[in-house]
N, C-alpha and C positions, 0 to 999 in steps of 0.2 A: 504494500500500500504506500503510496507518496507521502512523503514528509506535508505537503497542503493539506491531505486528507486527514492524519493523525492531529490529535488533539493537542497540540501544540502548543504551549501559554502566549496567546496573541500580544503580550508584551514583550516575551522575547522572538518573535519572527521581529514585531515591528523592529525593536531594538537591530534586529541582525540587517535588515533591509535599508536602512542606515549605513552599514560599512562599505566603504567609496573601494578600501582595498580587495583584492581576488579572495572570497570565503566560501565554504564549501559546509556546510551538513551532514555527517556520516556514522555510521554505528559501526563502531568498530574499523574493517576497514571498506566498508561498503559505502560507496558514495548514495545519499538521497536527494538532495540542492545545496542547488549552490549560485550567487549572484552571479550578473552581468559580467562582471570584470574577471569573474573565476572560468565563464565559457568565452571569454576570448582572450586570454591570457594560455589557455589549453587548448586555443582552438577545437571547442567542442561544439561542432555546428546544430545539433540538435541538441534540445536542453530535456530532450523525453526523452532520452539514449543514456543520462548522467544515470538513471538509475542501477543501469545493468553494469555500470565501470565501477571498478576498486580505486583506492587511491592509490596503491604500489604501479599504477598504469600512470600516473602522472606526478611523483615524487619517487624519488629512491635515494635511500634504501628507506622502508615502509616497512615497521613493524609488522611479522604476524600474528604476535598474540599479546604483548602487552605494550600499548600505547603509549609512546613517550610524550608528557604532558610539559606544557613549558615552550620555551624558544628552543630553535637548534637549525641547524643549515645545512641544505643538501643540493639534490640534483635534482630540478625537474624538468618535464618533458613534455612537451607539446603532441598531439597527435597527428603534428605534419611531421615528426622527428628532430623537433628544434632542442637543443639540450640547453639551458640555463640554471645560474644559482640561484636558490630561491633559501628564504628566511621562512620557517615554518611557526607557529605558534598556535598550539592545539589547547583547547581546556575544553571540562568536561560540562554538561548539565542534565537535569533530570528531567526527565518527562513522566507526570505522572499515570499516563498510559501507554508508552513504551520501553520505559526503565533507561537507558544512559547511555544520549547521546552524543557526539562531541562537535563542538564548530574548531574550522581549522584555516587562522589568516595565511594565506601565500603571499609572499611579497617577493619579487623579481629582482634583487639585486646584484644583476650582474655589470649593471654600469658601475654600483659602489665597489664591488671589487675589482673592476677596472682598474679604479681609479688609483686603490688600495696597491696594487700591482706596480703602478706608477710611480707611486710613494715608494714603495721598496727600492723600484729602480734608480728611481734619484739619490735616496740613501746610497745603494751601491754605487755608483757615478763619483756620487763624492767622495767615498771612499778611497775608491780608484784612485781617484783625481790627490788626494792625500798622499796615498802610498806612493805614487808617479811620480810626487813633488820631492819624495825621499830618495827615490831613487838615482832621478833627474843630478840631484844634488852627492847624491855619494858616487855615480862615474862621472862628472863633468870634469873632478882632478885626474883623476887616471889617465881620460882619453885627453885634455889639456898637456900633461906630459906623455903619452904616445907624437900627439903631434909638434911638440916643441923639439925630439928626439929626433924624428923623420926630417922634420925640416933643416935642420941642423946635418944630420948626413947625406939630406938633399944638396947642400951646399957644397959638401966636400967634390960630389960627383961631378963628371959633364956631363951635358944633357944627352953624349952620344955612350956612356956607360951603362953594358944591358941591364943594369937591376936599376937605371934612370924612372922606367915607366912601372916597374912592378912599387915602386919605391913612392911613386905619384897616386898610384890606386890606396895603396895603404894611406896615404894625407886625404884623397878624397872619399873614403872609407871613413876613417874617422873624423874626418867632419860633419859625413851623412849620419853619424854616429848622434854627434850632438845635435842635428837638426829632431834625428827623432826623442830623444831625451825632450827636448825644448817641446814636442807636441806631446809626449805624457805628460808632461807637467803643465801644457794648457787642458789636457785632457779632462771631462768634467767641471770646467769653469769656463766662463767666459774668457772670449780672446782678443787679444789687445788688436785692431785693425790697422797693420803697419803695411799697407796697399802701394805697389811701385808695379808701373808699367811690366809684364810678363810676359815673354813668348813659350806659350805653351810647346811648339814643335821641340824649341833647346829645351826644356825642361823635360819630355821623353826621351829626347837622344841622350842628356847628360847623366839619363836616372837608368837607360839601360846599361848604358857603359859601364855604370857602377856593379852591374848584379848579370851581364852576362853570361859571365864569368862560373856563377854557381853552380854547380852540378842539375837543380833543376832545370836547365835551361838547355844542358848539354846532348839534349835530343830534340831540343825542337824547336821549328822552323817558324822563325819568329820574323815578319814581315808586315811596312810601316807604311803606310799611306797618306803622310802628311800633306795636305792642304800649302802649297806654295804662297807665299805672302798672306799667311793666316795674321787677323789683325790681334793685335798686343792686348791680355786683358790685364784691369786693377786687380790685383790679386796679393796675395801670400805665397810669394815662390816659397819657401819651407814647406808650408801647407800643402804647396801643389804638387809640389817632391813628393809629398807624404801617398798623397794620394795615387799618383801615379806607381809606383814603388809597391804600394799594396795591391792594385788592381793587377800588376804584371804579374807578382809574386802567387798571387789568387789562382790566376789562369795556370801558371805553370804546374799549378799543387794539380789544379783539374785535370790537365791533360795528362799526369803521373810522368812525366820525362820523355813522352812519343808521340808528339801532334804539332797543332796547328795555332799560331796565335797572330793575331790581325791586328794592329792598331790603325786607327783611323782618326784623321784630324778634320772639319771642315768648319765654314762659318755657314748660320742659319739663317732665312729669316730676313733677307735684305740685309745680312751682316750684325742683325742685331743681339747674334747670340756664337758662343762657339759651341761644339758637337765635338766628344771626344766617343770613341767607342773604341770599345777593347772584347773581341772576340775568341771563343779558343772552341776545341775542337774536342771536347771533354761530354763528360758522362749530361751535363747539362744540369737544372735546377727545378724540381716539379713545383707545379704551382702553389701547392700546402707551401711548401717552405720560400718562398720567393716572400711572402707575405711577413717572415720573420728573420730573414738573411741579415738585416739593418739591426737587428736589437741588439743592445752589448753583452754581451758573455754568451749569444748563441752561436754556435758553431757546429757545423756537421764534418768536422775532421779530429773529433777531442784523440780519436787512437793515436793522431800524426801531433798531439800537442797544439791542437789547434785554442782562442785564446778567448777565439770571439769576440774581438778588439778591431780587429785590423776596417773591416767592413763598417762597424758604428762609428769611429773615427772617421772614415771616407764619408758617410753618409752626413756626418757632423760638419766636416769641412765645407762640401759642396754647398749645404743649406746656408753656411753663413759668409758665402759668397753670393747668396741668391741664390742658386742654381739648384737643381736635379737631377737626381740620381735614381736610375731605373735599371729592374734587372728583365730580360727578354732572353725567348729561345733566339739562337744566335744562327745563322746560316751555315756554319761550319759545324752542327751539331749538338755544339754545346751550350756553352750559356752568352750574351752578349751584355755588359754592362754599359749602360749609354745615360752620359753626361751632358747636360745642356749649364753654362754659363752666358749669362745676360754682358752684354757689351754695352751699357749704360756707363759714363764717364770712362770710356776706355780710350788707349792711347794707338790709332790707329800708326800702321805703316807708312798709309801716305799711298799704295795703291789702289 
């Protein structure tokens, strides 16, 4: 028989027909009504269908025999297969002609743990950002004396002595050294905008030259398609170091030392923007995790020491340049990362 038909205390329906939040009616765990906001929150298009559903069909985990009374928070579920957190808050009352039934508030807080999640993450950030600053600070002497050393038996040499250029890698090694120190240590705080005219093309050619060299690299055919008189953007060369540096280093991890990696340079847009892409020829990126690639400390290489850093920093950078950072299936199979930077006050070429 329907919870309307039973002899109900008409001051507590009225009472119940009041609550604005999703509430439900049930013996035990047998749904009988439930408001407006409870059949569309459950998407339960017939309201003469709630009597035949349990509430373990739209909450879980759902008691089956003795009802936890009180607040608590779980998993609910929609009847289109929507999953969300929901805040449950059951109490009991009596009916003097069907002995003891219970009303049960839902409330859908999955935006507050959103939000909750975000509070975590920025906690962590800063933390990060903390520890960076420690660290930043205990190699800045080390690699300061590596290159006070180098340069000094740079001087003894001539520039036609063969350990001239292995001797120049190590100087520009350890300077790229302190540029990325200098980006943990912005990392998780605001960055100071120290903005000079940029050529993006010298900034890939300078950043491969540096990393060549590594054994990742030592299988794969790595070719550049830079844009001829690409116009000069305001940027953070460090910054753009950083990011180009991680994106190569990304592609080579993809392709495991035997493929294919494409850079490309162009301006967009009547010139109003530059376009970097970096493609490689690797397993690729499904679209579940494309949606999570940018978050910091995710990573889907942790067996290889991966940091989950390298990516939310790039994605940090590009934002506060303006600009955008998208990941796509890529033509060569794999993944294609593509960079749009705005040329708003920028310092053209002149072509």
């Amino acid at each position: 028989m329907p919870l309307s038909d039973r002899l109900v205390p008409e001051i507590l329906l009225e009472n119940w027909r009041e609550i604005k939040e999703p509430s439900v009616i049930h013996e035990a765990d047998q749904c009988l009504m439930a408001n407006q906001a409870f059949l569309e929150l459950f998407r339960v298009s017939r309201p003469d269908a709630l009597k035949e559903m349990y509430m373990a069909q739209f909450v879980s985990p759902w008691p089956s025999y003795h009802l936890r009374l009180g607040v608590r928070q779980a998993l609910g579920r929609s009847l289109d297969g929507k999953e969300f957190d929901v805040e449950v808050t059951s109490l009991p009352f009596y009916s003097s002609t069907d002995g003891m039934l219970y009303q049960s508030v839902i409330r859908d807080i999955s935006r507050m743990k959103l939000w909750e999640d975000k509070m975590l993450q920025s906690e962590r950030l800063t933390a990060m950002g903390k520890l960076a600053g420690e660290i930043a600070h205990e190699i800045n002497n080390p690699l300061g004396g590596i290159l006070l050393y180098a340069n000094l038996v740079k001087e003894d040499l001539t520039s036609e002595h063969p350990a001239s250029v292995n001797l120049e890698k190590i100087v520009k090694l350890a300077t790229k050294c302190r540029i990325i120190a200098k980006g943990l240590l912005n990392f998780g705080r605001s960055s100071s905008r120290s903005y000079a005219p940029v050529d993006l093309n010298h900034v890939i050619t300078d950043m491969f030259s540096l990393i060549e060299d590594h054994k990742l690299f030592s299988g794969v055919k790595t070719r550049f398609y830079l844009e001829p008189d690409l116009p000069h953007l305001m940027a953070d060369r460090g910054q753009l170091e950083q990011v180009i540096v991680n994106l190569l280093i990304n592609a080579a991890e993809a392709v495991d030392g035997k493929g294919r990696i494409e850079v490309v340079t162009r301006s967009k847009g009547l010139r109003s923007c530059v376009e970097l892409l970096v493609d490689d020829s690797g397993g690729g990126i499904d679209q579940e995790l494309r949606l999570k690639i940018f978050e910091p400390f995710f990573s889907t290489k942790q067996h290889r020491g991966g940091t989950g850093l390298g990516l939310s920093i790039t994605h940090g950078i590009v934002q506060r340049h303006g600009g955008k950072i998208v990941v796509e299936e890529s033509p060569l199979g794999g993944a294609r990362f593509r960079i749009s930077l705005p040329l708003e006050n920028t310092y053209s070429t002149g072509s």
